[in-house]
DRENDO-1510 file (C-alpha; in Angstrom, 1 decimal, always signed):
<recs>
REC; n; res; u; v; w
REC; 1; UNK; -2.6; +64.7; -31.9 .
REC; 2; UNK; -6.0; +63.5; -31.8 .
REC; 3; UNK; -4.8; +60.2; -34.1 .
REC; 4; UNK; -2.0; +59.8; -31.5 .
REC; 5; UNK; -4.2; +60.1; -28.6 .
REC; 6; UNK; -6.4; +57.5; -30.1 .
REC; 7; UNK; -3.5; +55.3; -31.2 .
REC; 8; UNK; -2.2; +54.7; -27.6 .
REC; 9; UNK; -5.4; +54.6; -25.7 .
REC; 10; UNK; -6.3; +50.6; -26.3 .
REC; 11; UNK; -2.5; +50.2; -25.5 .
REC; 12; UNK; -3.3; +52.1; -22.2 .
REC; 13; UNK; -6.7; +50.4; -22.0 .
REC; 14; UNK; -4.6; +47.0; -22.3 .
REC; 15; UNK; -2.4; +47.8; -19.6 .
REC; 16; UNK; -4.7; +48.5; -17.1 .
REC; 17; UNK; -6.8; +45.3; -17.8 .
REC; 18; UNK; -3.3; +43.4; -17.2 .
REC; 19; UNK; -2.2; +45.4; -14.3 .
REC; 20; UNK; -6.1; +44.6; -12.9 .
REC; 21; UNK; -5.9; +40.9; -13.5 .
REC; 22; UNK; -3.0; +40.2; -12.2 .
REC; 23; UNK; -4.3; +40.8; -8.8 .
REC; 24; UNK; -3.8; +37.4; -6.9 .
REC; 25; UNK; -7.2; +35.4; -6.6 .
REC; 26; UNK; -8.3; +32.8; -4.2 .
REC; 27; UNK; -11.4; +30.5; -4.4 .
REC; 28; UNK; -13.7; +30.3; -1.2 .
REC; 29; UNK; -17.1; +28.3; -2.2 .
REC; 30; UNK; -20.1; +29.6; -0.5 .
REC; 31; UNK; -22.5; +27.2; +1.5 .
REC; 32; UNK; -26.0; +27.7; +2.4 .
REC; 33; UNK; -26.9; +30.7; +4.2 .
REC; 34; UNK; -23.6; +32.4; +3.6 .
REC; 35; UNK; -23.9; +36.1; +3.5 .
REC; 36; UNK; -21.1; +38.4; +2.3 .
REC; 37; UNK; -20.9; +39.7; +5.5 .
REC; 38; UNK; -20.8; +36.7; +7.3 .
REC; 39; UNK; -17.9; +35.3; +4.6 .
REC; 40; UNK; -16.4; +39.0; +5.0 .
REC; 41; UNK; -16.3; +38.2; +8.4 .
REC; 42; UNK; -15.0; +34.9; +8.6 .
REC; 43; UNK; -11.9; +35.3; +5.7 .
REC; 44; UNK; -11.2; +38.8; +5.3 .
REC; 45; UNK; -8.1; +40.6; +7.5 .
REC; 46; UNK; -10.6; +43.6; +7.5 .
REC; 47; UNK; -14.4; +42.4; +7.7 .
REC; 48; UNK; -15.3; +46.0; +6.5 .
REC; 49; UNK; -13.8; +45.7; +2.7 .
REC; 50; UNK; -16.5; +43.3; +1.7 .
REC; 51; UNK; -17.6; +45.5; -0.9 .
REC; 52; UNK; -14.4; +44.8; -2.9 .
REC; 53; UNK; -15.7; +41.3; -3.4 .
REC; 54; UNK; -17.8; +43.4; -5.9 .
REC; 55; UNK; -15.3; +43.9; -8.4 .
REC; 56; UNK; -14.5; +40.3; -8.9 .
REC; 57; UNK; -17.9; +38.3; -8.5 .
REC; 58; UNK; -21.4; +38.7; -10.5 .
REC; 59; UNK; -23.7; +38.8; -7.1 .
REC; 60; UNK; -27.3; +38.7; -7.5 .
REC; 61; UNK; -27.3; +41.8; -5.3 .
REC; 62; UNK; -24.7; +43.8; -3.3 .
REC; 63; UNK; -26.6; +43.6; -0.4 .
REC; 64; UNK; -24.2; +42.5; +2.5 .
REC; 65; UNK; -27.4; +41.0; +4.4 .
REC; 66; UNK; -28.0; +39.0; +1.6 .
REC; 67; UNK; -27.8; +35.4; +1.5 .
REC; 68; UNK; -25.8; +33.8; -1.6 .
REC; 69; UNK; -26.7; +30.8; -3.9 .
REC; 70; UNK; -24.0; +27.9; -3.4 .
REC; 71; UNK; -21.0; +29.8; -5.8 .
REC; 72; UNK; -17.1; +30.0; -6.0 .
REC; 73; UNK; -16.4; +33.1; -4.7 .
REC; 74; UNK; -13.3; +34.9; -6.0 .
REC; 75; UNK; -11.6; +37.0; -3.0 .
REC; 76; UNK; -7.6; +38.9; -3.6 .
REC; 77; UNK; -5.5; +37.0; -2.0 .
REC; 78; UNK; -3.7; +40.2; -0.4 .
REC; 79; UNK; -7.4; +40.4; +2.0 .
REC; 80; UNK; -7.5; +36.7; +3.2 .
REC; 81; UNK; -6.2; +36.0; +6.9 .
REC; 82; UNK; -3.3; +33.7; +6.7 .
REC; 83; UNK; -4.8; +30.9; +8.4 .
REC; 84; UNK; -7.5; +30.4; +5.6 .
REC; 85; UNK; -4.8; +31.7; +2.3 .
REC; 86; UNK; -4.5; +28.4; +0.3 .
REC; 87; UNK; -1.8; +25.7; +0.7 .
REC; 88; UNK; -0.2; +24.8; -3.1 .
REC; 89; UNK; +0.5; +20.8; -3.7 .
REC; 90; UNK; +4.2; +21.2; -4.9 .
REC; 91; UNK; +4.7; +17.8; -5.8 .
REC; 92; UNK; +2.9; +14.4; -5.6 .
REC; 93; UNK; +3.9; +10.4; -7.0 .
REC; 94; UNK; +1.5; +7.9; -7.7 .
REC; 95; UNK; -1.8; +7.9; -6.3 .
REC; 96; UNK; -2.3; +10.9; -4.4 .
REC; 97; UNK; -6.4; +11.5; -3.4 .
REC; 98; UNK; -8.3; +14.8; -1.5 .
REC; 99; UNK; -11.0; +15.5; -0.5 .
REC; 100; UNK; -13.1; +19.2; +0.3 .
REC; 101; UNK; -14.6; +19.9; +3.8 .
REC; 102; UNK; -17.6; +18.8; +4.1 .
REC; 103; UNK; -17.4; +16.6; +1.3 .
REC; 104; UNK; -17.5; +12.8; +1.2 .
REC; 105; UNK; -16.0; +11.8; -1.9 .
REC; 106; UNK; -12.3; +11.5; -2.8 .
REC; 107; UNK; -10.5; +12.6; -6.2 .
REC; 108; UNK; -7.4; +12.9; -7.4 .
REC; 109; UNK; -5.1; +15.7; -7.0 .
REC; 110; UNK; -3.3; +17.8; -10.0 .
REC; 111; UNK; -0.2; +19.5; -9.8 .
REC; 112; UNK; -0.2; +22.9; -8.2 .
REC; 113; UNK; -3.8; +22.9; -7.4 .
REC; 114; UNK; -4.7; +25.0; -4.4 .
REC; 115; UNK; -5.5; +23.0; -0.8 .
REC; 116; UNK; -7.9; +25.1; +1.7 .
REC; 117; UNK; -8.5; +24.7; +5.5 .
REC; 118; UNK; -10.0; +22.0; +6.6 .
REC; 119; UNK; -9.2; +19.6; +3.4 .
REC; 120; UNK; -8.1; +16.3; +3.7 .
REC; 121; UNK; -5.1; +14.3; +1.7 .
REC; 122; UNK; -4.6; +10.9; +0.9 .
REC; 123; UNK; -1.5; +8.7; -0.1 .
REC; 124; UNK; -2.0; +5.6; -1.5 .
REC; 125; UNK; +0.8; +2.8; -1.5 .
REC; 126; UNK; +3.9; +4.0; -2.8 .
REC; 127; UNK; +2.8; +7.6; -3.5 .
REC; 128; UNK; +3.6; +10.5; -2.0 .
REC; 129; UNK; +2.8; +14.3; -1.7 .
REC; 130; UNK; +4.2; +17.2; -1.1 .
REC; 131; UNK; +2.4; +20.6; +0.2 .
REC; 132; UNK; +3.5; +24.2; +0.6 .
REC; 133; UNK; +1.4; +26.4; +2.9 .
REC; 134; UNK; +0.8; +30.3; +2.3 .
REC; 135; UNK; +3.0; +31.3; +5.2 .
REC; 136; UNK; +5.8; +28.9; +4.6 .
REC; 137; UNK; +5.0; +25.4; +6.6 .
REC; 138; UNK; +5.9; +22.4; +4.5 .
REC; 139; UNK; +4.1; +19.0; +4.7 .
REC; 140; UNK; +5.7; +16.2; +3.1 .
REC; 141; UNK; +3.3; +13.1; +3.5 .
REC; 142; UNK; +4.5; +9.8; +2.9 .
REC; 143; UNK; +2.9; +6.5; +1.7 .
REC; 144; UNK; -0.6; +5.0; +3.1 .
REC; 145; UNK; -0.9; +8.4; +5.1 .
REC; 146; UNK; -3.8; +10.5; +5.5 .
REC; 147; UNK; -3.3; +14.1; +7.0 .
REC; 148; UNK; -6.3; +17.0; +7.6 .
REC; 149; UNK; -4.8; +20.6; +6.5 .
REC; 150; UNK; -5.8; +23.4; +8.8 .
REC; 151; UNK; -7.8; +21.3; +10.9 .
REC; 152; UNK; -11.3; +23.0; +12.1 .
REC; 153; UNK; -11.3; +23.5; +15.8 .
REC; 154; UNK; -7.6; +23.1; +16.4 .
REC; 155; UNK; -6.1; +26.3; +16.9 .
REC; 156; UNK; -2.6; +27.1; +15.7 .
REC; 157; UNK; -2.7; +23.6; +14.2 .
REC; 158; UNK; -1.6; +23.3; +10.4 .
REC; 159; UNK; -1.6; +19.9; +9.8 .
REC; 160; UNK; -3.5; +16.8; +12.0 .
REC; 161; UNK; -1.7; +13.3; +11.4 .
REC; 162; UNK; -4.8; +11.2; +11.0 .
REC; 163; UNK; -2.8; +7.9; +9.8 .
REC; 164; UNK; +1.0; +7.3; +7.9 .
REC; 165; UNK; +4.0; +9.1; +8.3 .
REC; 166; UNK; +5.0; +12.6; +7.3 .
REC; 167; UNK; +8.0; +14.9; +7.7 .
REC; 168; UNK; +7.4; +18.7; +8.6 .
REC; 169; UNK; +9.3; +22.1; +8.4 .
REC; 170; UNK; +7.7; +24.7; +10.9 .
REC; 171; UNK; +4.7; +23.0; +10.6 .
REC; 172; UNK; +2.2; +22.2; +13.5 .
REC; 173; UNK; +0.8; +19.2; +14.1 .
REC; 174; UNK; -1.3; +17.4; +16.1 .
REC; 175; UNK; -1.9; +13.6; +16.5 .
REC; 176; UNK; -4.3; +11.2; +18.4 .
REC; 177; UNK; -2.0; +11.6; +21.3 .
REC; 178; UNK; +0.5; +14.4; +21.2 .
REC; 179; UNK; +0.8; +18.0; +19.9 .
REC; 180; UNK; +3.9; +18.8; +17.9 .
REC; 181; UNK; +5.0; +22.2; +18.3 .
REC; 182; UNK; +8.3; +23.6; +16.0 .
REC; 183; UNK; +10.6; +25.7; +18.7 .
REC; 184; UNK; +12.8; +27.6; +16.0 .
REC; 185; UNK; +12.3; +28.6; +11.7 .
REC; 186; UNK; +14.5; +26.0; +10.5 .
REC; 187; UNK; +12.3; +22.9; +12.6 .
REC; 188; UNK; +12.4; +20.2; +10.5 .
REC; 189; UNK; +11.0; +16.8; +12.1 .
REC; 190; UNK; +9.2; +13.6; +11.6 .
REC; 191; UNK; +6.0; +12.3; +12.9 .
REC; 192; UNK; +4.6; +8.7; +12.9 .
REC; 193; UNK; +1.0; +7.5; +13.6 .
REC; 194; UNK; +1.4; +3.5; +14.6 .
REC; 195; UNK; -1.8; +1.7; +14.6 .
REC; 196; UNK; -1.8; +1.4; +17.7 .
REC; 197; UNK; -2.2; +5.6; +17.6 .
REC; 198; UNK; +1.5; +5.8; +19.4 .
REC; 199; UNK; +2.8; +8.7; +17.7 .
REC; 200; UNK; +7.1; +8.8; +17.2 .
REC; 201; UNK; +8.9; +11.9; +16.8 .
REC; 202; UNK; +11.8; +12.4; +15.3 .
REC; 203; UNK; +14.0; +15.6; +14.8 .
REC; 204; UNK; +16.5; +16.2; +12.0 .
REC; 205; UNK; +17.3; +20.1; +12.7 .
REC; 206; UNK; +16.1; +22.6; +15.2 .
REC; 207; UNK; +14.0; +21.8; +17.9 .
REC; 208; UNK; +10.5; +20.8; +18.9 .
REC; 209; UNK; +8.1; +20.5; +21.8 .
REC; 210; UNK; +5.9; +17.3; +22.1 .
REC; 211; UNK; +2.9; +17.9; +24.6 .
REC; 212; UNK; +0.5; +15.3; +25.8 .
REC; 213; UNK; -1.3; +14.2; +29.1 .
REC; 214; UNK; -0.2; +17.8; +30.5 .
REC; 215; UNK; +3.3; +17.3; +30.0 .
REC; 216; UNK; +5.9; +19.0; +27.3 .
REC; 217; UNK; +9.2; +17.6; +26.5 .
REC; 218; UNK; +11.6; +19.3; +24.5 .
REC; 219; UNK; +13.3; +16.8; +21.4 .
REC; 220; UNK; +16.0; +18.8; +19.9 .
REC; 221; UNK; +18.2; +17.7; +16.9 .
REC; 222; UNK; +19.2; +13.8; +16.8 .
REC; 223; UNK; +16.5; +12.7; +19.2 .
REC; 224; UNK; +13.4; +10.8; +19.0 .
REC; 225; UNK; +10.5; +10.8; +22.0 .
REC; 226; UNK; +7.3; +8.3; +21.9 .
REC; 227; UNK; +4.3; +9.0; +23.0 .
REC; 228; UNK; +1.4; +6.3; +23.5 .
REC; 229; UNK; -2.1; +6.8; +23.8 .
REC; 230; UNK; -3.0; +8.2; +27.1 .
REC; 231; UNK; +0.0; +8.8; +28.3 .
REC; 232; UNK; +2.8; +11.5; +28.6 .
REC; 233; UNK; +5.5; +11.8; +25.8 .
REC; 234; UNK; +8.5; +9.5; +27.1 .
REC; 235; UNK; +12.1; +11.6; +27.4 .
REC; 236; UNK; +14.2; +12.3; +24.2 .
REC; 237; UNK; +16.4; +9.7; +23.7 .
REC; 238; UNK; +19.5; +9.9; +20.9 .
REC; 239; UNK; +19.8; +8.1; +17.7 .
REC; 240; UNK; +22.8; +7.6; +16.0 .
REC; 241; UNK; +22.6; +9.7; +12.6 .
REC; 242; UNK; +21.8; +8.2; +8.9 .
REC; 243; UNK; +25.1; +8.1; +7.1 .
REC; 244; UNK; +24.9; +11.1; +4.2 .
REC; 245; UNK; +24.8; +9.9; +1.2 .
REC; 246; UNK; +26.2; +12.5; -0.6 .
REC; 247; UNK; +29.1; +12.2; +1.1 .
REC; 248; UNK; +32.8; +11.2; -0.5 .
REC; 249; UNK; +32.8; +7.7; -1.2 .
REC; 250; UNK; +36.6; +7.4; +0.3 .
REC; 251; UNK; +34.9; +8.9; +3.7 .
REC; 252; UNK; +32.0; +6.7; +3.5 .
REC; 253; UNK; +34.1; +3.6; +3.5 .
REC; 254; UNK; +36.2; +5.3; +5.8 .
REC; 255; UNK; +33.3; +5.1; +8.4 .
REC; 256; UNK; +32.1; +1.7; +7.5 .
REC; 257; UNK; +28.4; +3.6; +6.3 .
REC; 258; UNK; +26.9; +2.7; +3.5 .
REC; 259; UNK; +27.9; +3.5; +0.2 .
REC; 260; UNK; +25.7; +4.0; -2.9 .
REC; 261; UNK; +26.8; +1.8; -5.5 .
REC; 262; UNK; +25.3; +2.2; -9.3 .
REC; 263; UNK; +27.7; -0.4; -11.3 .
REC; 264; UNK; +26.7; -1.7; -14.6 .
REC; 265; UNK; +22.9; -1.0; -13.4 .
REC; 266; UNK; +23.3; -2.8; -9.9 .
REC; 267; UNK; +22.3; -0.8; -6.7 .
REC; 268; UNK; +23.1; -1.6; -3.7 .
REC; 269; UNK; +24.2; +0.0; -0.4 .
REC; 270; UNK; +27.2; -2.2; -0.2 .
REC; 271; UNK; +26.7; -4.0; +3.3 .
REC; 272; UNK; +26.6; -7.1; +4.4 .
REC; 273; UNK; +25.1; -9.0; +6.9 .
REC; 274; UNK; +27.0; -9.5; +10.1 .
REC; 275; UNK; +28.8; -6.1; +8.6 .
REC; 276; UNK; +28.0; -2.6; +10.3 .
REC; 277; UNK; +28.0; -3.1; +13.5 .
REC; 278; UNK; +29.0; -0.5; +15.8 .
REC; 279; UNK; +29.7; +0.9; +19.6 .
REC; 280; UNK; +30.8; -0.7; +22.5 .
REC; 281; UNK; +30.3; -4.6; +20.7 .
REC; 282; UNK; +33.9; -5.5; +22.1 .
REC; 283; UNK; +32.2; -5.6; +26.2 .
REC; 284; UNK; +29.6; -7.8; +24.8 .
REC; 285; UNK; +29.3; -11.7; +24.9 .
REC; 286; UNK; +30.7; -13.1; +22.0 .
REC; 287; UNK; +28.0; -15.5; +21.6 .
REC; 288; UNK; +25.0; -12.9; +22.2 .
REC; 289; UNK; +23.5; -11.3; +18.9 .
REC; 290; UNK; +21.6; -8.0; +19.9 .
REC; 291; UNK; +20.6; -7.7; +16.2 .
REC; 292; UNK; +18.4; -10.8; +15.7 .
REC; 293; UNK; +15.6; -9.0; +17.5 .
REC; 294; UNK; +15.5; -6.1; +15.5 .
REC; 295; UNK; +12.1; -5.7; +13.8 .
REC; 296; UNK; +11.9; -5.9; +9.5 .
REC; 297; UNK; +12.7; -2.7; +8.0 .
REC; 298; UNK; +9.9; +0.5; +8.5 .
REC; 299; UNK; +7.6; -2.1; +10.3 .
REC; 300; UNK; +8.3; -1.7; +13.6 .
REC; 301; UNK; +4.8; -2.6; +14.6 .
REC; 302; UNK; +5.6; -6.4; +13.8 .
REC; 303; UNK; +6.8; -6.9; +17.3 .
REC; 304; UNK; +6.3; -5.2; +20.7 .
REC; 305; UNK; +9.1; -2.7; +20.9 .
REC; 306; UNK; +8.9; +0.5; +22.3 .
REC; 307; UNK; +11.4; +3.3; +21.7 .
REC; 308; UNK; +13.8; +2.8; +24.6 .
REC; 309; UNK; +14.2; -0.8; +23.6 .
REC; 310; UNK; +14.8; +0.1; +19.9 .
REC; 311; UNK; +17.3; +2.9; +20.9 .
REC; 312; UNK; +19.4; +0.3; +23.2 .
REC; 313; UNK; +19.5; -2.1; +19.9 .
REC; 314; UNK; +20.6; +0.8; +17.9 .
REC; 315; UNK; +23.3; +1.6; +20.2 .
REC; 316; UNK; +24.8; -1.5; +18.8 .
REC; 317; UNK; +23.5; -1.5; +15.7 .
REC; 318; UNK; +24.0; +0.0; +12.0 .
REC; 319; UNK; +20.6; +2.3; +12.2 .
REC; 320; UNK; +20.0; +1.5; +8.0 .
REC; 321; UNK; +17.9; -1.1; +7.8 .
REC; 322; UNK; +16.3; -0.3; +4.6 .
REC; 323; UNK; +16.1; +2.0; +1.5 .
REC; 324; UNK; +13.9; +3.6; -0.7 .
REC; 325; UNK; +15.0; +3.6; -4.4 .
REC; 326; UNK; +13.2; +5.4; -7.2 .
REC; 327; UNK; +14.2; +5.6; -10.6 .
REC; 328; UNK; +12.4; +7.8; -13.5 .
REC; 329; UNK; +13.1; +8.6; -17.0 .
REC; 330; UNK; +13.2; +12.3; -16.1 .
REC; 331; UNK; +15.4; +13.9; -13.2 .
REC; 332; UNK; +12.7; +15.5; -12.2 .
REC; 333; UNK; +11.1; +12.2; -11.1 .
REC; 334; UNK; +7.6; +13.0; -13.1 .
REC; 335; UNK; +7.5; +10.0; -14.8 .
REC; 336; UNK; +8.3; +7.3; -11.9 .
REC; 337; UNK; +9.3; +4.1; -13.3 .
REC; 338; UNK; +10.5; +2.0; -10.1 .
REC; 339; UNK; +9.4; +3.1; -6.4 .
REC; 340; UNK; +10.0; +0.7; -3.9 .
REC; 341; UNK; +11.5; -0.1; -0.4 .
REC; 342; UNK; +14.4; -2.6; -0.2 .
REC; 343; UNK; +16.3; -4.2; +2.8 .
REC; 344; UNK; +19.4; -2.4; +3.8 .
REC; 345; UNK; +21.3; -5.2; +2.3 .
REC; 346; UNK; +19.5; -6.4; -0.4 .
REC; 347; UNK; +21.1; -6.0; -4.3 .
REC; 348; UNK; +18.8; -4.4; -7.0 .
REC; 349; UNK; +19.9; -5.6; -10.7 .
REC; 350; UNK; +17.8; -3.4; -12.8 .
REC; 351; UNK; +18.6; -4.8; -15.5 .
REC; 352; UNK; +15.9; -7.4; -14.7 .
REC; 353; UNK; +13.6; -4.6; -14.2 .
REC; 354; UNK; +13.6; -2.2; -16.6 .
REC; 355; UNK; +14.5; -2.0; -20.6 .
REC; 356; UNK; +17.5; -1.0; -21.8 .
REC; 357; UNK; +18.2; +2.9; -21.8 .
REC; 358; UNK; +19.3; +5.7; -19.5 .
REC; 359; UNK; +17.8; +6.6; -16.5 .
REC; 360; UNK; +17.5; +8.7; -13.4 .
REC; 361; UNK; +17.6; +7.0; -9.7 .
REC; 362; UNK; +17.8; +8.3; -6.4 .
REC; 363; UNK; +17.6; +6.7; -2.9 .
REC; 364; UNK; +16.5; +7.8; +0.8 .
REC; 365; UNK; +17.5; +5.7; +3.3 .
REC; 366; UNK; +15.0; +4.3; +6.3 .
REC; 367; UNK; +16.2; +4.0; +10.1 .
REC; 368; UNK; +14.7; +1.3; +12.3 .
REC; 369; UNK; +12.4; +3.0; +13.5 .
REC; 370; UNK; +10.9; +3.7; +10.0 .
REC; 371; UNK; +11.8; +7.3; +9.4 .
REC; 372; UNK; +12.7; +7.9; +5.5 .
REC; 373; UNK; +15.4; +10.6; +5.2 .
REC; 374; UNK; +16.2; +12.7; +2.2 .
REC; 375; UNK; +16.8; +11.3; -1.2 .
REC; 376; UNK; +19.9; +11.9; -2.8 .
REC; 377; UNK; +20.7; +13.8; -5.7 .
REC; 378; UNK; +19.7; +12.4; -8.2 .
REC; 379; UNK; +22.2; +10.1; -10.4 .
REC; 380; UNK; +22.4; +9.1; -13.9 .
REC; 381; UNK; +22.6; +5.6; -14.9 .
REC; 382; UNK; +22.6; +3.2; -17.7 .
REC; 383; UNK; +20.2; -0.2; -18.0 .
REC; 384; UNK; +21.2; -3.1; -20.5 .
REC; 385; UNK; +24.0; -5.8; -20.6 .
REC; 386; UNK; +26.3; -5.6; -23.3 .
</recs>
């Protein structure tokens, strides 16, 4: 018995080491004059289990009192108050950058790496990232866009839109000029930072309050509201929905939308200028074109157009006016090949573009007033004349 006994105690030995280190750890770095009482006191749900940081640190002393030399500090996970638990980067393209609190310099992300309160992300041109937070939020932050997670100072704030475009799903967010609140758990919206610091929201599902100057308005599903600097947020106007693109081709054409064509390596959308047009065109002037004053596609800021006069164009107006096309070898979309925005009617022969081979593609389309939607699923395709 005494062989058995010894025979199965490393295996029990083993299995308490694995059950112990599987215990869910999160990084917090300690700065000057940091204390494990005063971190205790600052991260922990219950300031008085400070002494568990024990277990999974070396200190130089377990004096609570004590200040700490400059040191990760591993702390479980299942402790941490939600607002400081660690976001995970889900997904990024191209040339993604963040940067620590308190830090100056920039560096480049990596794939799943954790994202604390108070950090800061970048997007470079054409690049992308995408960012999960502990309790759920989502941030999806789109090209030449810089965003500040967890912001310090701003409370029940999750996400502050410093610059770019992002899209959000219960997530809060604050801009130069308005406060973005999610009403309902399925919230999914957009929010755009012109450089002029107007900020436009639009809502795909749900509903959302924008705040500013005192004032709330309530934007709910298939509306959009401005807000400019120093001033209250404008009322929710309607916009006329992006065609889906996933949609049967029969009802597509049905409709007149756009339809996603992939021939012999050519994309296009299959319009045409002059083509799309919709609403109440027959009451209007034959000889008056509301469309020639509609801004270039996703640059809005080209010419002095705020969002009631854009909504009154799009009454009359196909609202695609450009796409985003991406094509990778992988249908994952890890290895990008092509990433770029083309005009709503504008014909993509790849086959000028790429070498010969199968490939993955996908495309989002862009409304006028520059808010990407969804990509499709993505499609199989083959590159190379005969």
């Amino acid at each position: 018995m005494r062989g058995l006994a010894a025979l199965f105690l490393p295996a029990a030995l083993f299995f308490l080491a694995a059950k112990a280190g599987a215990e869910e750890l999160q990084t917090i770095v300690v700065r000057p004059g940091d204390t494990l009482w005063s971190i205790s006191n600052t991260y922990l749900k219950d300031p008085t289990r400070w002494n568990e940081l024990l277990k999974y640190n070396r200190l130089p002393s377990s004096d609570p009192s004590i200040a700490l030399p400059g040191m990760p500090l591993k702390v479980p996970v299942r402790l941490i108050k939600e607002q400081y638990r660690a976001a995970k980067l889900v997904y990024y393209l191209n040339e993604v950058l963040f940067r620590r609190s308190g830090v100056s310099d920039w560096n480049g992300v990596v794939m799943k790496m954790d994202l604390f309160k108070s950090d800061t992300l970048r997007t470079r041109v054409n690049a992308r990232a995408d960012v999960k937070f502990y309790t759920g939020e989502v941030l999806n932050l789109y090209p030449n866009s810089i965003a500040v997670l967890r912001p310090p100072g701003k409370k029940n704030v999750d996400v502050e839109l410093l610059a770019g475009e992002m899209r959000g799903l219960r997530s809060r967010v604050v801009t130069a000029s308005a406060r973005i609140t999610p009403k309902t758990k399925d919230t999914e919206f957009g929010a755009r930072l012109k450089e002029d610091l107007t900020t436009l929201v639009q809502v795909y599902k749900g509903r959302a309050d924008v705040e500013a100057q005192g004032k709330t308005v309530e934007v709910s599903a298939g509306f959009a509201a401005e807000v400019k600097m120093d001033m209250p947020p404008s009322n929710p106007v309607k916009l006329p929905r992006l065609p889906e693109l996933e949609a049967s081709q029969t009802a597509l054409a049905a409709s007149g939308a756009p339809r996603l064509r992939t021939d012999g390596g050519v994309v296009s959308l299959g319009m045409r200028k002059g083509v799309g047009i919709s609403g109440p065109t027959a009451s209007l002037p034959k000889d008056r074109d509301l469309t020639k004053n509609i801004p270039a596609a996703g640059n809005v800021d080209d010419k002095d157009i705020d969002a009631s006069e854009i909504v009154k164009m799009l009454s009359v107006a196909n609202p695609v006016q450009s796409y985003h096309l991406q094509v990778s070898k992988d249908p994952a979309f890890s290895n990008t090949l092509l990433d770029k925005n083309y005009d709503a009617f504008e014909t993509i022969d790849l086959n000028d573009l790429l070498p010969a081979g199968k490939y993955h593609m996908r495309v989002a389309l862009v409304d006028l007033l520059g808010f990407e939607g969804k990509f499709s699923s993505p499609r199989q395709i083959t590159v190379g004349r005969p």
